[in-house]
C-alpha positions as a Python dict, from the first residue, in 0.01 Angstrom:
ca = {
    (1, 'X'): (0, 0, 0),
    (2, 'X'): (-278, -167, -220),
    (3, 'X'): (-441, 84, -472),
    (4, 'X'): (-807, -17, -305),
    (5, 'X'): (-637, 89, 19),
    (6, 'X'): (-535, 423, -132),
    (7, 'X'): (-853, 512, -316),
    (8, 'X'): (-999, 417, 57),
    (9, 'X'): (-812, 677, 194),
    (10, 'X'): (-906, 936, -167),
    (11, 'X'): (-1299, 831, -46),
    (12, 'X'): (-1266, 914, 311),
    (13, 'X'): (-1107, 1237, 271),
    (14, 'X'): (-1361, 1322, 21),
    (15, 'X'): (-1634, 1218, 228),
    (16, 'X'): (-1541, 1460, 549),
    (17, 'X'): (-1451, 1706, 298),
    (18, 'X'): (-1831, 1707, 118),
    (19, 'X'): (-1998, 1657, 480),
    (20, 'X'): (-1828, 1931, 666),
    (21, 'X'): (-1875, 2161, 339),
    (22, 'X'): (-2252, 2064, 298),
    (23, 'X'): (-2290, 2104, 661),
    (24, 'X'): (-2126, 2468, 656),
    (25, 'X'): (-2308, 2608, 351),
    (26, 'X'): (-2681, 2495, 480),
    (27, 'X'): (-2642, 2626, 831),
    (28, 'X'): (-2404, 2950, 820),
    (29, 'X'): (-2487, 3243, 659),
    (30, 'X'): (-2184, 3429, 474),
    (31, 'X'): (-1940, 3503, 717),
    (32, 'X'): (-2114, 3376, 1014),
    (33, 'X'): (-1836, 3268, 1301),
    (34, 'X'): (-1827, 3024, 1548),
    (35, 'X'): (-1558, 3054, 1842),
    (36, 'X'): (-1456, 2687, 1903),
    (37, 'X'): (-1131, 2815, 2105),
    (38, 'X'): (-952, 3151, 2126),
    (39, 'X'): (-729, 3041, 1851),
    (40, 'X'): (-945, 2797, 1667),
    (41, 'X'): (-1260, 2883, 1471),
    (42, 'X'): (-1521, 2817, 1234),
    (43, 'X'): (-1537, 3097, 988),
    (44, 'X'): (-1789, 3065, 675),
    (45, 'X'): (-1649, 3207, 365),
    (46, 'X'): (-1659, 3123, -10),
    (47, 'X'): (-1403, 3160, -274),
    (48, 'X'): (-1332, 3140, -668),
    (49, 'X'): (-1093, 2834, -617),
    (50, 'X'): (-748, 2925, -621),
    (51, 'X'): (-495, 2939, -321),
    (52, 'X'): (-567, 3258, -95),
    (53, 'X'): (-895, 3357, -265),
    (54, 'X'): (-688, 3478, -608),
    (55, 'X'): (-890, 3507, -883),
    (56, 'X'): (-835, 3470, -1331),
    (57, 'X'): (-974, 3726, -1437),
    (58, 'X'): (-1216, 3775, -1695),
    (59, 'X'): (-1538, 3615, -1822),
    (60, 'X'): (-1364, 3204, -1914),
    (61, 'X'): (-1161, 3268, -1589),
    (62, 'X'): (-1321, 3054, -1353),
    (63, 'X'): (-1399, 2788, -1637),
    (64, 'X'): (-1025, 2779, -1707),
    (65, 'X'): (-900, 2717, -1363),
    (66, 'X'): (-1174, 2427, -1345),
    (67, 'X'): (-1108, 2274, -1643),
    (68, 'X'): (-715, 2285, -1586),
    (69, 'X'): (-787, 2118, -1229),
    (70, 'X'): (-954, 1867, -1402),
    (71, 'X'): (-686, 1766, -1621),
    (72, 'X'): (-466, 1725, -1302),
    (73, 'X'): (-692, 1540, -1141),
    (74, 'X'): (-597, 1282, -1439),
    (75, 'X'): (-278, 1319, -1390),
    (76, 'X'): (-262, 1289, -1004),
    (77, 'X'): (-506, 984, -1058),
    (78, 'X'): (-257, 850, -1274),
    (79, 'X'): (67, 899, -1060),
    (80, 'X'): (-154, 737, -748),
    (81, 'X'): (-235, 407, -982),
    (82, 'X'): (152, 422, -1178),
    (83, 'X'): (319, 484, -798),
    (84, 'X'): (131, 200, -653),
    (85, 'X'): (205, -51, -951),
    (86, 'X'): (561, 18, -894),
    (87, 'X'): (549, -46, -518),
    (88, 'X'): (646, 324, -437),
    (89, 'X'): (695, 379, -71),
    (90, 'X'): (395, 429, 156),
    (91, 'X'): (484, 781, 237),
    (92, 'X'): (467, 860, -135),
    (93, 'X'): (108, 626, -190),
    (94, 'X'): (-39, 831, 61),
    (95, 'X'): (121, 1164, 19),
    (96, 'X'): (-48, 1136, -374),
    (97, 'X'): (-358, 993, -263),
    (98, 'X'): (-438, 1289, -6),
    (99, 'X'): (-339, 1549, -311),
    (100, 'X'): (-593, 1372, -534),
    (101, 'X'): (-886, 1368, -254),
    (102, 'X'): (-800, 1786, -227),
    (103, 'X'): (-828, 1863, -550),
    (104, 'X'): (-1109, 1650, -621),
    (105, 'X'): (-1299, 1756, -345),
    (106, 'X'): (-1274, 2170, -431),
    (107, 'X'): (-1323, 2031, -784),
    (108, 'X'): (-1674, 1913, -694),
    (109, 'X'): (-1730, 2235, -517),
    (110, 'X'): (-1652, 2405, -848),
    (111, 'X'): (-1800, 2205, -1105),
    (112, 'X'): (-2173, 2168, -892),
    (113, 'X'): (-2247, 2383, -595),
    (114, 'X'): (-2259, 2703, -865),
    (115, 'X'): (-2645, 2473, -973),
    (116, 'X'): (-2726, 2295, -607),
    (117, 'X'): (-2722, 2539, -403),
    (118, 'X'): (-2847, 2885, -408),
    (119, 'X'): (-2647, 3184, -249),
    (120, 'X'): (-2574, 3214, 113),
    (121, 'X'): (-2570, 3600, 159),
    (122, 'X'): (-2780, 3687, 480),
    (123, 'X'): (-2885, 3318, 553),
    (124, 'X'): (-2771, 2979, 508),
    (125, 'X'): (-2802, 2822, 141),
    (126, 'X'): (-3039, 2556, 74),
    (127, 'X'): (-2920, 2263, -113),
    (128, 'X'): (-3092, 2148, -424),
    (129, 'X'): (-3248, 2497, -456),
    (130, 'X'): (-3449, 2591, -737),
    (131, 'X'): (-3291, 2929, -796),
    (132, 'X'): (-2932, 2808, -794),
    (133, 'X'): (-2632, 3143, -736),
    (134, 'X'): (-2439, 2999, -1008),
    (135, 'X'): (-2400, 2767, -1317),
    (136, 'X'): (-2208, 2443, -1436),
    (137, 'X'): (-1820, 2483, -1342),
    (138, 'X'): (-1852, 2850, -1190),
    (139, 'X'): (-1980, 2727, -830),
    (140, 'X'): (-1733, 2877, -511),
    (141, 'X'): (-1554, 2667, -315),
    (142, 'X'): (-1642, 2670, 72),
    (143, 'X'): (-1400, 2725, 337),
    (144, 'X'): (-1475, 2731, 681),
    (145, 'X'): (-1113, 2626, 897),
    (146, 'X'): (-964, 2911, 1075),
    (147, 'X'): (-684, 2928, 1309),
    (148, 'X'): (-549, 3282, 1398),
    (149, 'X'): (-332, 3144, 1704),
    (150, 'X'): (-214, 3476, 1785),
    (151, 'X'): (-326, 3847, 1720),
    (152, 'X'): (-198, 4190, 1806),
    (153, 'X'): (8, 4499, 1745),
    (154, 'X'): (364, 4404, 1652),
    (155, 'X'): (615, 4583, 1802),
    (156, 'X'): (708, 4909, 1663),
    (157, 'X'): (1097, 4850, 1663),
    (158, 'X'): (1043, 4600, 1379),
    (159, 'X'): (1121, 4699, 1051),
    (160, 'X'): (863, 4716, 781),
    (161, 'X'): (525, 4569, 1031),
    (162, 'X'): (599, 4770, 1317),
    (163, 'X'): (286, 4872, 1506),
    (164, 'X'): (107, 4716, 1231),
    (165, 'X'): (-220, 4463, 1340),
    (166, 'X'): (-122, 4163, 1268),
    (167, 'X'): (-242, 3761, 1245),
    (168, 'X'): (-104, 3463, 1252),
    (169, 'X'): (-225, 3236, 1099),
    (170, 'X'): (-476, 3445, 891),
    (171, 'X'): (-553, 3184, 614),
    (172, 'X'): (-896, 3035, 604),
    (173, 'X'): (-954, 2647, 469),
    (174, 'X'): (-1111, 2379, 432),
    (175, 'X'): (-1064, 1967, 479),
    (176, 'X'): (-944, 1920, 94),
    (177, 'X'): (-702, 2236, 158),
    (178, 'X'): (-547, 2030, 469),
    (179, 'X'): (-492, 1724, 274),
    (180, 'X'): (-323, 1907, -5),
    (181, 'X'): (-136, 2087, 300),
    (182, 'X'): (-32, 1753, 460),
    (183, 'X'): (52, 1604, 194),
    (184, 'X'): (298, 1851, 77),
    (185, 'X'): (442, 1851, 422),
    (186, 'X'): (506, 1488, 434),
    (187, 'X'): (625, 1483, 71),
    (188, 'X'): (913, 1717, 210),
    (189, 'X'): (964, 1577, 568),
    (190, 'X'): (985, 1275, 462),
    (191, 'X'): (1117, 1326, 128),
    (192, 'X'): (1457, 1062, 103),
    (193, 'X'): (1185, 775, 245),
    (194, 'X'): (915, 896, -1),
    (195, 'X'): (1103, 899, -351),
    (196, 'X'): (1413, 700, -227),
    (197, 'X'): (1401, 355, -391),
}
């Protein structure tokens, strides 16, 4: 694969990614839902950045995590070109390219939607506002994907979560968190075609 092909691919994941995120933040309010199916929904919520809404804490905490997301952004951008000179396998190219569009596209989130949008407590944000919830690198990122396929009582003969309410698959995401996700997956599926030379 060509490296235009693959920064193609980094630009259209982006794209959806920014669109869908845009599109969530200006017309949900916090925590607004949409039921798309029983098991498939559209669930507004915002986060500091990390996996599983896990925070750094402290006052430089967020500003860390950005900055260090940053510098792997480099370094993913550089594995995509240095893979890619070297003729890597497809499965690899693309595996690397979709890991660069998700981080870059929470990146953005965190680096600009803290001073372009303002919060979205109550109603949906507005975007260029001009009393923005956040500042320079401290923005949340949006997530809005969320597929609890099934949800119940367990049963009470299991050890540990018996009787206990439980959901799978509680986790709530967003287009840049699927690439990263896919990605990954394919990296290990496919794992002897991806690195094998």
């Amino acid at each position: 694969m060509s490296l235009r092909k693959a920064y193609l691919l980094v630009i259209l994941v982006l794209v959806v990614d920014q669109l869908s995120k845009i599109y969530i933040k200006t017309n949900f309010a916090l925590n607004d839902e949409v039921y798309v199916f029983d098991w498939f929904r559209i669930h507004f919520i915002e986060n500091e950045g990390m996996a599983w809404g896990v925070e750094i804490p402290g006052a430089y905490g967020k500003l860390f995590l950005t900055l260090f997301r940053i510098v792997a952004v480099c370094g993913i951008g550089y594995w995509l070109y240095d893979s890619v000179k070297k003729k890597s396998s497809n499965y690899l190219i693309v595996a690397v390219a979709l890991i660069l569009a998700g981080a870059f596209g929470n990146i953005i989130d965190s680096v600009f939607y803290g001073v372009i949008f303002n919060d979205s407590i109550h109603e949906p944000a507005t975007l260029f506002a001009s009393n923005p919830y956040g500042t320079w690198f401290h923005g949340k990122v949006v997530d809005m994907l969320y597929f609890p396929i099934w949800e119940g009582n367990l049963p009470k003969w299991l050890p540990l979560w018996g009787g206990k309410h439980f959901t799978f698959f509680n986790a709530i995401f967003n287009v840049a968190d699927m690439a990263i996700s896919v990605a990954v997956g394919m990296l290990i599926v496919f794992n002897k075609k991806a690195f094998g030379k």
